[in-house]
N, C-alpha and C positions, 0 to 999 in steps of 0.2 A: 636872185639872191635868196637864198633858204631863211627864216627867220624861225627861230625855237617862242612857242610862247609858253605863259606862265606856266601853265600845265606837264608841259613836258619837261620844262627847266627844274620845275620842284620833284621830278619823277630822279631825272640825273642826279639830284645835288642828295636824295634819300638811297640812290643805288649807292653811290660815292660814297657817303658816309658807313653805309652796309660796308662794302667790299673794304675798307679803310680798318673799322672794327675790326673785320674778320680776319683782316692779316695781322694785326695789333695784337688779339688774342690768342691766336694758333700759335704765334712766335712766343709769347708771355708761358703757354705750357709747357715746353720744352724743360726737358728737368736738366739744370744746368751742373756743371763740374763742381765737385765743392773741393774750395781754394782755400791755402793757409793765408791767411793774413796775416801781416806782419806788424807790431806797432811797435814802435820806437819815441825815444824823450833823447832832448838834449839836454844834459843835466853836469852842473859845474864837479865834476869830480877830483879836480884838483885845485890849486891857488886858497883865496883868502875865504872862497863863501863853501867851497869843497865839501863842509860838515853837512850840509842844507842838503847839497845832491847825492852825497853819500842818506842821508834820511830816506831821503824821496827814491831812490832806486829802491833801497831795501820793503819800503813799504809797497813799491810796489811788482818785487818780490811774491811778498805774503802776501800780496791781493789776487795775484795767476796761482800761486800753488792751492788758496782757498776755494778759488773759482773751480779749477781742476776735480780739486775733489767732493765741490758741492754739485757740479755739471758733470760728469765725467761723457757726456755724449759732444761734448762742444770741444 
């Protein structure tokens, strides 16, 4: 029976963690697609509280068109 000792085991478990980093990080460079994101609210636009979700879209509205034109690289 082959038995690994200390030595060698701590040589393995330092290769492992190397080669483990190294594909961790090669894959982490890759310059990835830049994607629209979408975000979305569900907001009461109609019935009794209606005025509320009518507020809240508007505001936030003129929070994308300020963004827009304070970022315009985003």
């Amino acid at each position: 029976m082959y038995r690994i000792n200390h030595k060698s085991s701590s040589v393995l478990i330092i290769i492992s963690i190397l080669l483990a980093s190294l594909m961790v990080f090669s894959f982490g460079c890759v310059k990835k697609e830049e994607k629209e994101i979408k975000i979305g609210a569900i907001l009461p636009l109609t019935g009794d509280i209606a005025s509320y979700g009518v507020k809240v879209k508007d505001g936030a509205e003129i929070a994308l068109s300020t963004m827009i034109q304070k970022l315009p690289s985003i």
